[in-house]
N, CA, C and O atoms as a Tripos MOL2 file, in Angstrom:
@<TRIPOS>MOLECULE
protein
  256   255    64     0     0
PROTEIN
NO_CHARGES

@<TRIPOS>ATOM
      1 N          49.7170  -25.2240  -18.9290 N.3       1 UNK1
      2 CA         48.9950  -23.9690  -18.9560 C.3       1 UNK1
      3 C          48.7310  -23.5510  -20.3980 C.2       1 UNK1
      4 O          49.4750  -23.6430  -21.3750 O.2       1 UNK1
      5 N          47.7850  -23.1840  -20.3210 N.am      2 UNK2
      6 CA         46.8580  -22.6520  -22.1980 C.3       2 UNK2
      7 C          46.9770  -20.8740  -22.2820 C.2       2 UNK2
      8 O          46.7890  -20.2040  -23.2970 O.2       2 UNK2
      9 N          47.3610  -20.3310  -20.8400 N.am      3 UNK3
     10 CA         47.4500  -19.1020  -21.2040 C.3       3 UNK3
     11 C          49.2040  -18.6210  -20.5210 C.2       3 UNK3
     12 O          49.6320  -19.1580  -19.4990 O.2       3 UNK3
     13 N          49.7640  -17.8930  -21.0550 N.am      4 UNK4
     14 CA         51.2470  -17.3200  -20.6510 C.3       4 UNK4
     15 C          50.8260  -15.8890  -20.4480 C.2       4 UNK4
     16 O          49.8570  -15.2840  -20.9060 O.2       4 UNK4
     17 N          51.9670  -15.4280  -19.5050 N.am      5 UNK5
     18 CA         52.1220  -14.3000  -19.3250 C.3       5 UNK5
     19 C          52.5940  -12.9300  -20.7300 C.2       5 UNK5
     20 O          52.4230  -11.7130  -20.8010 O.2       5 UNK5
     21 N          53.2540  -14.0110  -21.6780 N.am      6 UNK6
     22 CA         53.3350  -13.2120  -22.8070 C.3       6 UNK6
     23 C          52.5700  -13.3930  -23.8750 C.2       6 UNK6
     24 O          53.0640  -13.1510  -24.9760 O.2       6 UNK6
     25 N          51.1340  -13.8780  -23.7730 N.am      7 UNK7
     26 CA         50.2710  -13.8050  -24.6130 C.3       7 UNK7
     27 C          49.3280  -12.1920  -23.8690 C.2       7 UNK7
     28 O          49.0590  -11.7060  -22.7700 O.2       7 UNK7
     29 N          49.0880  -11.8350  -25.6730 N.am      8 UNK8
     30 CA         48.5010  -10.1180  -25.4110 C.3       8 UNK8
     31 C          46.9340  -10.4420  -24.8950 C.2       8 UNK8
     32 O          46.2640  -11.4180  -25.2310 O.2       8 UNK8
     33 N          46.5940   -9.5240  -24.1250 N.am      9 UNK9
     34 CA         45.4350   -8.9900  -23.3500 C.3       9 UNK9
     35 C          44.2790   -9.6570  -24.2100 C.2       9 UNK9
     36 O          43.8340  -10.8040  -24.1720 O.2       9 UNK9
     37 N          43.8690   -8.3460  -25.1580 N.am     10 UNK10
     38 CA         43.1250   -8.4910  -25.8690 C.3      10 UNK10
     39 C          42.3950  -10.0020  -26.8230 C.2      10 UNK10
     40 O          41.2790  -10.3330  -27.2240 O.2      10 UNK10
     41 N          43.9540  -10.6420  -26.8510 N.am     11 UNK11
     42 CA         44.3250  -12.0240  -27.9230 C.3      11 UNK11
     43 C          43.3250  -12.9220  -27.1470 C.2      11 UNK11
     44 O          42.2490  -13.2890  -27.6190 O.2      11 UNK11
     45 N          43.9020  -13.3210  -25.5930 N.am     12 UNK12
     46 CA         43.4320  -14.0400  -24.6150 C.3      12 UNK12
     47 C          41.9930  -13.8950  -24.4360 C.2      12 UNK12
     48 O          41.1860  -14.8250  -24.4430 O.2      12 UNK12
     49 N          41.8010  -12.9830  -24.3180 N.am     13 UNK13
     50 CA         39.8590  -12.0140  -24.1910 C.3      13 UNK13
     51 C          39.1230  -13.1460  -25.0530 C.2      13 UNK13
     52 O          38.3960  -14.0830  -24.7250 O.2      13 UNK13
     53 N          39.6490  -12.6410  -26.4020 N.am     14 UNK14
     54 CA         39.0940  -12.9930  -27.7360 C.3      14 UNK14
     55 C          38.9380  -14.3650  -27.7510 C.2      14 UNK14
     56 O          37.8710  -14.8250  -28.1560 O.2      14 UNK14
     57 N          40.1420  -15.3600  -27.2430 N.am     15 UNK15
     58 CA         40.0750  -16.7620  -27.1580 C.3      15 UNK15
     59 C          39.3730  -17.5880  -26.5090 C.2      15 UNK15
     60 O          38.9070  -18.6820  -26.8290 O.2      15 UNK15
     61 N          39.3130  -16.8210  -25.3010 N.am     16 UNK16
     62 CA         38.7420  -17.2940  -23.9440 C.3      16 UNK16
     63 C          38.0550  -16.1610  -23.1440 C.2      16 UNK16
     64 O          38.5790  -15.6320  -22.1640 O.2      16 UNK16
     65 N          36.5440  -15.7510  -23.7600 N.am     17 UNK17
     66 CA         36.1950  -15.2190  -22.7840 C.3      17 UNK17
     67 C          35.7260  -15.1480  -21.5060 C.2      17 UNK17
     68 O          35.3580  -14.0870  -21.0010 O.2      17 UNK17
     69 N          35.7080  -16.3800  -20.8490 N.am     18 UNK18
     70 CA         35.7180  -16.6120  -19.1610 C.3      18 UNK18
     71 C          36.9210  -15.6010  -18.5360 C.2      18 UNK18
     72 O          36.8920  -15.1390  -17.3950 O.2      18 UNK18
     73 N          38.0060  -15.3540  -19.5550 N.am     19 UNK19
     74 CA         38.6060  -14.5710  -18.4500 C.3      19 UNK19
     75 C          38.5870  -13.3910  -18.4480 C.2      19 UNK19
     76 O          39.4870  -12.6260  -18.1030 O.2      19 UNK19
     77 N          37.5840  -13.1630  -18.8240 N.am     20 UNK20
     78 CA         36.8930  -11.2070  -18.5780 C.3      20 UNK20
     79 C          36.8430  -11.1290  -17.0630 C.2      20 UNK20
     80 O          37.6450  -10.4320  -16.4420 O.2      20 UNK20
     81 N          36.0730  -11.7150  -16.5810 N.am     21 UNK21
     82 CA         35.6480  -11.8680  -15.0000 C.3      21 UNK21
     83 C          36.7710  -12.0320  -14.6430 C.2      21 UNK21
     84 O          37.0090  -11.1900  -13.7770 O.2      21 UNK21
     85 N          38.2160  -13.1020  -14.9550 N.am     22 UNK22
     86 CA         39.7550  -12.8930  -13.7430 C.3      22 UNK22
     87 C          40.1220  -11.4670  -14.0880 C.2      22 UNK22
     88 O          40.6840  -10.7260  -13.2820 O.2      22 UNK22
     89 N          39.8440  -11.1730  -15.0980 N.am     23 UNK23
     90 CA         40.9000   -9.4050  -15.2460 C.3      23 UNK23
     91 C          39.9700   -8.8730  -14.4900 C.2      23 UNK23
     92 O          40.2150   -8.9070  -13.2840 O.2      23 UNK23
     93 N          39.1290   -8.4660  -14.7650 N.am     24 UNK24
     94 CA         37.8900   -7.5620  -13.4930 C.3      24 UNK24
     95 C          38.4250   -7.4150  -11.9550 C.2      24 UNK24
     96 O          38.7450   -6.4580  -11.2500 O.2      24 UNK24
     97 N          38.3470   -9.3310  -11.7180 N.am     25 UNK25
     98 CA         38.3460   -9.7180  -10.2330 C.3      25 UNK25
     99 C          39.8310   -9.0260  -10.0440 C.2      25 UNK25
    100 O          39.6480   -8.2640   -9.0950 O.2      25 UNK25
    101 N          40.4520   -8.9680  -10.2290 N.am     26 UNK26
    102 CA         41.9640   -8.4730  -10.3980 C.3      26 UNK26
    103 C          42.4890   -7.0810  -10.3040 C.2      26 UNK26
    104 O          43.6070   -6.7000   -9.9580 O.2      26 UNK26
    105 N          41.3020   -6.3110  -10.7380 N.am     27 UNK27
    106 CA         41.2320   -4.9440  -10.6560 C.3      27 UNK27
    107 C          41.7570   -4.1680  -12.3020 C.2      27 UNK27
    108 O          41.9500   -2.9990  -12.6360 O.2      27 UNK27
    109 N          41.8500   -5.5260  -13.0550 N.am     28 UNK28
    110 CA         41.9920   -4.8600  -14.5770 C.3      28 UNK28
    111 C          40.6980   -4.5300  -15.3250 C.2      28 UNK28
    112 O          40.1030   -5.4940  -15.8070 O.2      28 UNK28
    113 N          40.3730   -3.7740  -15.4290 N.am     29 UNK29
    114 CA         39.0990   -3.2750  -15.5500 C.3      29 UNK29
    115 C          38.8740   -2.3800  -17.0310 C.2      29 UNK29
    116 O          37.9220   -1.8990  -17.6460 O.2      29 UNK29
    117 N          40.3940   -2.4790  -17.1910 N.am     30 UNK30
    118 CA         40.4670   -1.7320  -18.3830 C.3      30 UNK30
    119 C          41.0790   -2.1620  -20.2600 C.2      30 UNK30
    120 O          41.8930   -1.7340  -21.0780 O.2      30 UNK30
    121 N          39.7970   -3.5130  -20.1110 N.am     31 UNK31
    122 CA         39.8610   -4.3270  -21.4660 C.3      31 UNK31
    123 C          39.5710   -3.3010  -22.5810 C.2      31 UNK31
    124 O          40.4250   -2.9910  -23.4120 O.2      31 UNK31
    125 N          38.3800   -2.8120  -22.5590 N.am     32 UNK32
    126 CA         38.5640   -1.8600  -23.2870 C.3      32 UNK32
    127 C          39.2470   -0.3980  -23.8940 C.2      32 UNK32
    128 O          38.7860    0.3710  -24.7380 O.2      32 UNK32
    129 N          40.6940   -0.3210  -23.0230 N.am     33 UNK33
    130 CA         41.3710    0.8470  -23.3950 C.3      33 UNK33
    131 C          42.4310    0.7530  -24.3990 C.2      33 UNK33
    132 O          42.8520   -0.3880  -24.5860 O.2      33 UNK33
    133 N          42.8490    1.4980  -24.9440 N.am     34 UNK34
    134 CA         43.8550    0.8910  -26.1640 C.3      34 UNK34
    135 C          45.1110    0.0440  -25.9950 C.2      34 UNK34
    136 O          45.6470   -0.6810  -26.8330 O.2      34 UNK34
    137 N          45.5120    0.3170  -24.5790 N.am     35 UNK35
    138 CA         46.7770   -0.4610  -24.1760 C.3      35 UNK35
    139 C          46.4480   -1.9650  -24.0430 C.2      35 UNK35
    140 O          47.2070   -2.8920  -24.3240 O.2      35 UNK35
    141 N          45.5970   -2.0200  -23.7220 N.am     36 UNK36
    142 CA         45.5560   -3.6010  -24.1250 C.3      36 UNK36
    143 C          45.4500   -4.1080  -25.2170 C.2      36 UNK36
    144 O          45.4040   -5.3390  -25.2240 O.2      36 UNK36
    145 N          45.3620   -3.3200  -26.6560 N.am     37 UNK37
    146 CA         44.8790   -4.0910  -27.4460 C.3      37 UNK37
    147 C          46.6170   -4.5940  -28.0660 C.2      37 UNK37
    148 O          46.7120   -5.3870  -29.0030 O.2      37 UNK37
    149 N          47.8290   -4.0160  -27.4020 N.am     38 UNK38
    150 CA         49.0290   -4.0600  -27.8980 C.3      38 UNK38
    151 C          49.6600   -4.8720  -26.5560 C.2      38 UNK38
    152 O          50.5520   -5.6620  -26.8660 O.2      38 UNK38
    153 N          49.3880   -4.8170  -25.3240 N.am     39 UNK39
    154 CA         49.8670   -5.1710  -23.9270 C.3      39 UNK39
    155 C          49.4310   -6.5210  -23.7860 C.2      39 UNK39
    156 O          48.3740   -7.0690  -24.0970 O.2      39 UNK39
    157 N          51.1570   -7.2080  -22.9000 N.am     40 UNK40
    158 CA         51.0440   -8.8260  -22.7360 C.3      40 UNK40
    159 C          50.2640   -8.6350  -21.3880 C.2      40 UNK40
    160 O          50.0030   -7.5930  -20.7860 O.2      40 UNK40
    161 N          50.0110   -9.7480  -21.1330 N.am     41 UNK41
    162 CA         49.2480   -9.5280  -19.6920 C.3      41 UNK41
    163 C          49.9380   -9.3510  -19.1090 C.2      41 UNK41
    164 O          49.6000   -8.4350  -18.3600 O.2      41 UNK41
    165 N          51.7340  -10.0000  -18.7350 N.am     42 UNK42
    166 CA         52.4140   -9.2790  -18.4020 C.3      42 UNK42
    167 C          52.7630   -7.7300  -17.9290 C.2      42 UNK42
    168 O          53.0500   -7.2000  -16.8550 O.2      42 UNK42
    169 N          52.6270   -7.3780  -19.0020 N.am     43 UNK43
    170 CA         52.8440   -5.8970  -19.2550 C.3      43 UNK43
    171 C          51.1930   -4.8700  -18.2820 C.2      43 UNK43
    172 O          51.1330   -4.0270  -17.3880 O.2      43 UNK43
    173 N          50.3120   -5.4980  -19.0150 N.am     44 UNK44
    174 CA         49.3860   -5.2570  -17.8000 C.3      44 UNK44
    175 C          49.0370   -5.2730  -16.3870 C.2      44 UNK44
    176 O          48.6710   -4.3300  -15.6850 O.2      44 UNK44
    177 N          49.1980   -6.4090  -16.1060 N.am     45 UNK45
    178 CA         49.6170   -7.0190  -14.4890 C.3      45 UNK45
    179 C          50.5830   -6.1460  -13.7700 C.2      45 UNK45
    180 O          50.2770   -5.7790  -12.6360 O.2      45 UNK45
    181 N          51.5630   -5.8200  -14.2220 N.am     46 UNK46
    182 CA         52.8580   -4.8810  -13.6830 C.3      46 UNK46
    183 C          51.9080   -3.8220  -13.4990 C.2      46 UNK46
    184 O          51.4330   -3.4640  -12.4220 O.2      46 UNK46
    185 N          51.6060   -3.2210  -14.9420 N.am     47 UNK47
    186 CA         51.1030   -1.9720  -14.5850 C.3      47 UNK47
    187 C          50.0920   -1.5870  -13.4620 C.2      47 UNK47
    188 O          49.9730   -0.4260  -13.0710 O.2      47 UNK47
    189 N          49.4020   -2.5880  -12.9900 N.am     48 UNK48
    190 CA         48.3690   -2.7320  -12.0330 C.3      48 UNK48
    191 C          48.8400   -2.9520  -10.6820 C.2      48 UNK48
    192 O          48.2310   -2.6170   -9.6660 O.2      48 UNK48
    193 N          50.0210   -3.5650  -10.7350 N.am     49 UNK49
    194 CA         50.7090   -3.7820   -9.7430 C.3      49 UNK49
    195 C          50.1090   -5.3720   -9.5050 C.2      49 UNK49
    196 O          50.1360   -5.3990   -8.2740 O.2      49 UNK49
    197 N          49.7400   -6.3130   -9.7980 N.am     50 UNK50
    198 CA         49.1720   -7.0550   -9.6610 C.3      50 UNK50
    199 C          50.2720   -8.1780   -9.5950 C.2      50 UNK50
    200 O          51.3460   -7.9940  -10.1670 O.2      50 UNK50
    201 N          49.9720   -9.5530   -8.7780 N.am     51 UNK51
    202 CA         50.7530  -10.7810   -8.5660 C.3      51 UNK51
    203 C          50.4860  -11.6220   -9.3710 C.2      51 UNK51
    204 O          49.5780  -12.4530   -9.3770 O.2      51 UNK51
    205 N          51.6160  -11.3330  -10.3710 N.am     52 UNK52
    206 CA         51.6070  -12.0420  -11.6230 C.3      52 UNK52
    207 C          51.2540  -13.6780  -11.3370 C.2      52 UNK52
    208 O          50.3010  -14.1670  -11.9430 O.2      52 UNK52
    209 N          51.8110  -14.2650  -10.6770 N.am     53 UNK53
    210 CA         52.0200  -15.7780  -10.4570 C.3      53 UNK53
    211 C          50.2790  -16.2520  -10.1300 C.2      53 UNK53
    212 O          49.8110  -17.2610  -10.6570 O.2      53 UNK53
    213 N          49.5880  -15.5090   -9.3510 N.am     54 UNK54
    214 CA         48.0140  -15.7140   -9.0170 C.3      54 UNK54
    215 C          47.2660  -15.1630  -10.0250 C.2      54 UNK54
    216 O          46.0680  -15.3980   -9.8710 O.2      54 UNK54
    217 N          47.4780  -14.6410  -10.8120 N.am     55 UNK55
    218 CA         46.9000  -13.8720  -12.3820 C.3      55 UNK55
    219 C          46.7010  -14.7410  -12.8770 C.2      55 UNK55
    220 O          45.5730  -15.1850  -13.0920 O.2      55 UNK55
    221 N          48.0000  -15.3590  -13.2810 N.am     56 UNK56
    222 CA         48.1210  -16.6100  -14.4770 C.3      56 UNK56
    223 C          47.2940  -17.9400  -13.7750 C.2      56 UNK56
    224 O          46.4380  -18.5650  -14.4010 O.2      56 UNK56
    225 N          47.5720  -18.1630  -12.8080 N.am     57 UNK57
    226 CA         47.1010  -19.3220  -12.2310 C.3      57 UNK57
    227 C          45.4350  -18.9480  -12.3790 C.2      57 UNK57
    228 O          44.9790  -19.6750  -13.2610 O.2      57 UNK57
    229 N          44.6620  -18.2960  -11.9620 N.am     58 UNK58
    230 CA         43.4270  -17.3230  -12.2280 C.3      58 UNK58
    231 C          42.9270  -17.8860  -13.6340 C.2      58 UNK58
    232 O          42.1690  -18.8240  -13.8790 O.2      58 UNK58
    233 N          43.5030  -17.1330  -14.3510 N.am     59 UNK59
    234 CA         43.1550  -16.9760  -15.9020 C.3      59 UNK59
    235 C          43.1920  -18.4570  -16.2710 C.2      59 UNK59
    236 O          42.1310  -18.8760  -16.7330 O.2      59 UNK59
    237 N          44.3480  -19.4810  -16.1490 N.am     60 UNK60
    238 CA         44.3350  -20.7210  -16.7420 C.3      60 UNK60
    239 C          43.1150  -21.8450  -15.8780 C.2      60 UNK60
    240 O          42.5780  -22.8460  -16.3520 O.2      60 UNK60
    241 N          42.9520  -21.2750  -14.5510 N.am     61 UNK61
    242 CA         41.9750  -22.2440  -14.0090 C.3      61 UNK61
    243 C          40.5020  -21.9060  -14.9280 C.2      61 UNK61
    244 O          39.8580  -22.7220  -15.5870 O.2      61 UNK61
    245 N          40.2490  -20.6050  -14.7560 N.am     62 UNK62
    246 CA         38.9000  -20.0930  -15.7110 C.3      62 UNK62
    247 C          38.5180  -20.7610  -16.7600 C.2      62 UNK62
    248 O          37.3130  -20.8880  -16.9800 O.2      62 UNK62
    249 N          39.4120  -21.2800  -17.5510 N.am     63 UNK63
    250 CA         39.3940  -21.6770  -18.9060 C.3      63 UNK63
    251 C          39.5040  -23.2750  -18.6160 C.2      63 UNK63
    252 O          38.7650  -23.8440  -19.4190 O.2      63 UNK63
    253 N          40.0460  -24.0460  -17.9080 N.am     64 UNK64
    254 CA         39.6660  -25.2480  -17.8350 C.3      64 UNK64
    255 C          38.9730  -26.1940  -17.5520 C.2      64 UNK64
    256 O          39.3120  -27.3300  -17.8850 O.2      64 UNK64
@<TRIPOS>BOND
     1     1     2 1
     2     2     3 1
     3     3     4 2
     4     3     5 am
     5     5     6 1
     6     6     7 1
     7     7     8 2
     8     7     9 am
     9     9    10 1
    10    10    11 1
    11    11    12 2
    12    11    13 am
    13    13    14 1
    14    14    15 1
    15    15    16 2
    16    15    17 am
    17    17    18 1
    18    18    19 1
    19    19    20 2
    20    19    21 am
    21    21    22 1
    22    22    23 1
    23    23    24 2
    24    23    25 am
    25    25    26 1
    26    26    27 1
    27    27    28 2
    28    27    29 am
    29    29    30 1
    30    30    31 1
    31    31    32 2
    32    31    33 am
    33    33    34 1
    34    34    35 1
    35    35    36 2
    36    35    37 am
    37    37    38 1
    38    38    39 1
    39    39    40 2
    40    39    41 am
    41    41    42 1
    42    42    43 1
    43    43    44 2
    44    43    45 am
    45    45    46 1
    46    46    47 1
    47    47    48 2
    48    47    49 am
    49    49    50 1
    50    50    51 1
    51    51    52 2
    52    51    53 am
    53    53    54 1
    54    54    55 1
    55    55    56 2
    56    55    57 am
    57    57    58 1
    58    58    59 1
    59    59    60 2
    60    59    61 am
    61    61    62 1
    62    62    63 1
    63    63    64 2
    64    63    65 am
    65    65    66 1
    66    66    67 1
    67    67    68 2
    68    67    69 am
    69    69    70 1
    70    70    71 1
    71    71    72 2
    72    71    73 am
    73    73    74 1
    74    74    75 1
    75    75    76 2
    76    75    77 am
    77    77    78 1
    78    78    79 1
    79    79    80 2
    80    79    81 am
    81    81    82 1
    82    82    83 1
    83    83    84 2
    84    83    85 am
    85    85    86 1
    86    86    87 1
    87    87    88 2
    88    87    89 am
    89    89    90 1
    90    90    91 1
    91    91    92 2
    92    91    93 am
    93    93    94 1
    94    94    95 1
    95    95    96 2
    96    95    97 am
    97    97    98 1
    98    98    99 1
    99    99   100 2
   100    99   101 am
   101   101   102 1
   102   102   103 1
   103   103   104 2
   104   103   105 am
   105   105   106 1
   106   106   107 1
   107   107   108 2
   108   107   109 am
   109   109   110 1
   110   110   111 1
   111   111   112 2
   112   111   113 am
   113   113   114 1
   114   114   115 1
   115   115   116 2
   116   115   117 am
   117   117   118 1
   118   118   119 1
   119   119   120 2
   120   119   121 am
   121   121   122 1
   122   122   123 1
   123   123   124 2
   124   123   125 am
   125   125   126 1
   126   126   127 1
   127   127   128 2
   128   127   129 am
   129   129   130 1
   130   130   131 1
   131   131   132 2
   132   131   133 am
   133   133   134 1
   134   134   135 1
   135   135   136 2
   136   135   137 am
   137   137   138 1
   138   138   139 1
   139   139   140 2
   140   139   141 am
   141   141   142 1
   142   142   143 1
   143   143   144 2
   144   143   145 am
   145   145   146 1
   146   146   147 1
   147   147   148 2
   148   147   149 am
   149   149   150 1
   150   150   151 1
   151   151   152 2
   152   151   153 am
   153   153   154 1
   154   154   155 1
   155   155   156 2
   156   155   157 am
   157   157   158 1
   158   158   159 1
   159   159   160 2
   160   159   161 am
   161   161   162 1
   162   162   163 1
   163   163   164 2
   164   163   165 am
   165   165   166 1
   166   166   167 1
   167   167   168 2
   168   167   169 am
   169   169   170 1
   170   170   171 1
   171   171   172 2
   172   171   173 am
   173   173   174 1
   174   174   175 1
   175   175   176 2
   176   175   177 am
   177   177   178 1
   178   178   179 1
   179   179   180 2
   180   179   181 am
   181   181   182 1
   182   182   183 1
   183   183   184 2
   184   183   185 am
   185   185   186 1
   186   186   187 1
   187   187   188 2
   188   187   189 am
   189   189   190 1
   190   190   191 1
   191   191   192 2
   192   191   193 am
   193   193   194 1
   194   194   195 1
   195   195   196 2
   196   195   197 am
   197   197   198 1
   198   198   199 1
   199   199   200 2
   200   199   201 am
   201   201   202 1
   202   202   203 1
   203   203   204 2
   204   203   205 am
   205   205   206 1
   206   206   207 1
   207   207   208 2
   208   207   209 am
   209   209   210 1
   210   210   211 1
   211   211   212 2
   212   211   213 am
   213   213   214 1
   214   214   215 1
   215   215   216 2
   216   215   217 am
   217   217   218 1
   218   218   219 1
   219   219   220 2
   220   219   221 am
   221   221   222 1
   222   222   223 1
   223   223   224 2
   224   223   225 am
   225   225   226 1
   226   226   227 1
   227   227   228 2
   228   227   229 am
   229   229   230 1
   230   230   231 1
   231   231   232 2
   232   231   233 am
   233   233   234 1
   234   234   235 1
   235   235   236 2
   236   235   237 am
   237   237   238 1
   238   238   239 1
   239   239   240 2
   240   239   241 am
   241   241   242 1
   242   242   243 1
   243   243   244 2
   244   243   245 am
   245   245   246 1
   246   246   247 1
   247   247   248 2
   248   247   249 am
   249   249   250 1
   250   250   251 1
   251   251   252 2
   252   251   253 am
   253   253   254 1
   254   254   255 1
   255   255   256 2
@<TRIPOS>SUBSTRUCTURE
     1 UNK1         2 RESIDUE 1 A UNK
     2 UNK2         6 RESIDUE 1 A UNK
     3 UNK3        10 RESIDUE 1 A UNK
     4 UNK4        14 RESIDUE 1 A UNK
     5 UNK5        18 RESIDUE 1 A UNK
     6 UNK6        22 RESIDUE 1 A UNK
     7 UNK7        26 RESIDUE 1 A UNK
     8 UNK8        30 RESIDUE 1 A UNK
     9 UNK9        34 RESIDUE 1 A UNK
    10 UNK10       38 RESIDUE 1 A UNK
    11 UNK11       42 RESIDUE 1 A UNK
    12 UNK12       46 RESIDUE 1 A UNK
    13 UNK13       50 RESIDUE 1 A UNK
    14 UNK14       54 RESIDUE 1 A UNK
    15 UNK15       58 RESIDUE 1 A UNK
    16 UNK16       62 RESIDUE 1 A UNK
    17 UNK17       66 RESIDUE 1 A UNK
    18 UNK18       70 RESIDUE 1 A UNK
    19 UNK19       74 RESIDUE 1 A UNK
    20 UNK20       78 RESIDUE 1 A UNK
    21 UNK21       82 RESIDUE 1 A UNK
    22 UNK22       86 RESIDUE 1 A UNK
    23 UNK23       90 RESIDUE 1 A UNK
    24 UNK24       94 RESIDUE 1 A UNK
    25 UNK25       98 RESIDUE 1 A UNK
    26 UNK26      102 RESIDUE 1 A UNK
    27 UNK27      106 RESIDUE 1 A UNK
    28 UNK28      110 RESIDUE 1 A UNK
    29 UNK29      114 RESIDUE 1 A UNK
    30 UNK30      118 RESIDUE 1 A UNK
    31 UNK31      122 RESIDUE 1 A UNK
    32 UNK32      126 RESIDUE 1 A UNK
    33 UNK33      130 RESIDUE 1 A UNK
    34 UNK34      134 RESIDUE 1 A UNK
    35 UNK35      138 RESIDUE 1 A UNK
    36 UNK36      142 RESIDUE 1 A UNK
    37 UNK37      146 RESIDUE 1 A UNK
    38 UNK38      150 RESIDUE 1 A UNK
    39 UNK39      154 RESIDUE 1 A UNK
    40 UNK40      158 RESIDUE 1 A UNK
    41 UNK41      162 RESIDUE 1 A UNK
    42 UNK42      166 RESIDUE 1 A UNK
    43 UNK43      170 RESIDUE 1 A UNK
    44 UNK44      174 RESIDUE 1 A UNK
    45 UNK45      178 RESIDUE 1 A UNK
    46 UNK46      182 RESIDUE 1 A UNK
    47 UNK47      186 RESIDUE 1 A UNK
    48 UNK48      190 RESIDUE 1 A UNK
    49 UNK49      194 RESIDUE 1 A UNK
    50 UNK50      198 RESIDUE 1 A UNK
    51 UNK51      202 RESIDUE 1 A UNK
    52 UNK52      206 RESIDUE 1 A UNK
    53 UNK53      210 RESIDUE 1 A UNK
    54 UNK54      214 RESIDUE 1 A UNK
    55 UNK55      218 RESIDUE 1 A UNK
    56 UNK56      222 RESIDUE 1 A UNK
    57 UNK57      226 RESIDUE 1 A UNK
    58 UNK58      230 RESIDUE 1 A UNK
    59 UNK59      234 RESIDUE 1 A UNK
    60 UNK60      238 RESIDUE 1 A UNK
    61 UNK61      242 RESIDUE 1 A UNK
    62 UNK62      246 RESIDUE 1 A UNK
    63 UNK63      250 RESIDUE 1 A UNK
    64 UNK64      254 RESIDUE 1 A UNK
């Protein structure tokens, strides 16, 4: 896997933007608010309530 749960929001965006569309589809919708520019996706995902394990899997398929 090329992306972890403790790589930050924003970092990932910047690297790989295909995964604008998994945070969206996901209901994270909120790339542009300041907490992401400091928040692991981790830390995001929780906050969303979201299933971390299908996030990551999400985000790393996007990019490959």
């Amino acid at each position: 896997m090329k992306i972890s749960l403790q790589d930050g929001i924003m970092e990932t965006v910047q690297n790989y933007p295909a995964t604008v569309e998994v945070f969206r589809a996901f209901g994270m919708g909120c790339l542009g608010c300041a907490a992401a520019h400091f928040e692991t996706i981790e830390q995001g995902a929780k906050a969303h309530g979201m299933d971390l394990d299908r996030l990551i899997r999400a985000l790393n398929a996007a990019v490959e």
